[in-house]
N, C-alpha and C positions, 0 to 999 in steps of 0.2 A: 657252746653257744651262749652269747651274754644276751639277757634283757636290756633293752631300751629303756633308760630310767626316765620316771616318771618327770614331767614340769616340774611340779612342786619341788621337787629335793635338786632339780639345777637352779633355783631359782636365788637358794645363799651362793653360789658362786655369779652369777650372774648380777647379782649385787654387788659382791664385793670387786666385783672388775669394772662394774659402772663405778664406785666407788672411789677405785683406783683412778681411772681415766679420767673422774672429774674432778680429781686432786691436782693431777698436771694442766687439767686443761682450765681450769676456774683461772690459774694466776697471768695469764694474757686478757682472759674474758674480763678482770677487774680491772684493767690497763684498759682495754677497749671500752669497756663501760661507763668508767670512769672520766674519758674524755669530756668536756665543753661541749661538743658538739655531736648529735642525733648519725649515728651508723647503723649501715642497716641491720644487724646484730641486736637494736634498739627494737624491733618491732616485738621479738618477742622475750628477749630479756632485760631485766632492769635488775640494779645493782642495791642490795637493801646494806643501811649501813645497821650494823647489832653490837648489843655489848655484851659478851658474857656472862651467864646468870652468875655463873658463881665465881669465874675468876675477874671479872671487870673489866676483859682485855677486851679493846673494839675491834671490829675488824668489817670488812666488805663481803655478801656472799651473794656471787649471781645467781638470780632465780628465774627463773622460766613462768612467763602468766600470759593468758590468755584477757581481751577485752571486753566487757560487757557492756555496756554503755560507757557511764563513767565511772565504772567499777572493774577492777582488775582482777583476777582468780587465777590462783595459783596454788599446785599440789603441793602439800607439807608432809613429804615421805622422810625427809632431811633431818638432822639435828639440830641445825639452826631454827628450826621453829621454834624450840624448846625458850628461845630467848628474847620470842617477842609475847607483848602483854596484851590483851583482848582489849581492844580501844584506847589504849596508850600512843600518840604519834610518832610515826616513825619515818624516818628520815630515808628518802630511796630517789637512786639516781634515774631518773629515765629519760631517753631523749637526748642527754646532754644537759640535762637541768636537776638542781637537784631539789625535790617537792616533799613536801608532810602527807602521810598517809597514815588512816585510821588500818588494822590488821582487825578483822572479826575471823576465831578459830571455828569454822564449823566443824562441826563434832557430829552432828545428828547422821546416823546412814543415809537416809531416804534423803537427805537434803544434798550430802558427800553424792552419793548416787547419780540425784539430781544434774549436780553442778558438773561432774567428772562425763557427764552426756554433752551439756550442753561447754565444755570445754573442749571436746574431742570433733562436737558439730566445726567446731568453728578453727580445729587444728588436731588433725588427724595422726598426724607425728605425735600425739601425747601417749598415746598405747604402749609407744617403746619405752617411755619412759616412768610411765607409774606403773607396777607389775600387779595389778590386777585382773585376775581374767574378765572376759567379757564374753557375750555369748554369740549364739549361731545371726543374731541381726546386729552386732557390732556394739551394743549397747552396753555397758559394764552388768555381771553380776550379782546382783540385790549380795546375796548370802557371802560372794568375798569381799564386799564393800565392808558388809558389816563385821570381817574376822578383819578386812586391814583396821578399820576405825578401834575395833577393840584393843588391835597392836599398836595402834597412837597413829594412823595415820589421818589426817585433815583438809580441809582446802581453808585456806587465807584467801579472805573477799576481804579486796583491799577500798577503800572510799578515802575521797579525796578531806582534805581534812578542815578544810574552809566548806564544806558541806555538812561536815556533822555540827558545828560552830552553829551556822548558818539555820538548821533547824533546832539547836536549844534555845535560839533567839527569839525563836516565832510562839507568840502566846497560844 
């Protein structure tokens, strides 16, 4: 008789196959995203353009974000985080258009915590996707938030970038 292994230890495979899947499936989504014009695909991904920390090379990575006003949030479970700069502008397609956007990395848990609630209120599908457990009312929990954050994981609260301009202007 075998045990039923525990979440935690499926949880590098089940990585590494989400991994896998969004290796093949990212290179239509940058075809798709990349288009002139706003598809429905548009509502919840947007295509950020990034250069390579260390080897230079650009390239396209669709990310998945959620909208807050005029602020966009999006889970930084990825390695492409690793290659944007905390308020540096950054070039990202959405819509069909392509806009400057400020990246703030949150780092804080209670904030990560925060945000990863009020991302899942407003799109429920995010669960499958960021593998943090969450508890018996749906809510993420506090104590894995704070081992993902410790293993690098973030959320990117993206601001439009003629908004940050627009308040260092104001005396």
């Amino acid at each position: 008789m075998s045990a039923v292994a525990p979440s935690t230890s499926q949880r590098p495979l089940k990585m590494r196959v989400m991994r896998s899947v969004f290796r093949v499936v990212n290179v239509p989504m940058r075809f798709v995203l990349g288009l002139p014009v706003s598809t429905p695909l548009a509502k919840r991904l947007m295509l950020v353009h990034l250069t390579g920390r260390r080897s230079g090379r650009r390239y396209r990575q669709p990310i998945s974000f959620v909208r807050d006003g005029e602020t966009l949030l999006t889970p930084g479970g990825g390695q492409w985080k690793f290659n944007l700069v905390d308020g540096q502008p950054t070039r990202v397609t959405l819509g069909g258009r392509d806009i400057s956007l400020l990246p703030e990395l949150v780092r804080d848990p209670a904030e990560v915590a925060r945000l990863l609630d009020a991302m899942r209120a407003k799109n429920p599908a995010i669960t499958r996707f960021v593998p943090i457990a969450t508890v018996a009312d749906g809510t993420y929990d506090r104590d894995a938030v704070s081992r993902a954050v410790e293993h690098g994981f973030l959320i990117v609260r993206w601001t439009p970038a003629h908004r940050a301009s627009d308040q260092r202007r104001r005396p």
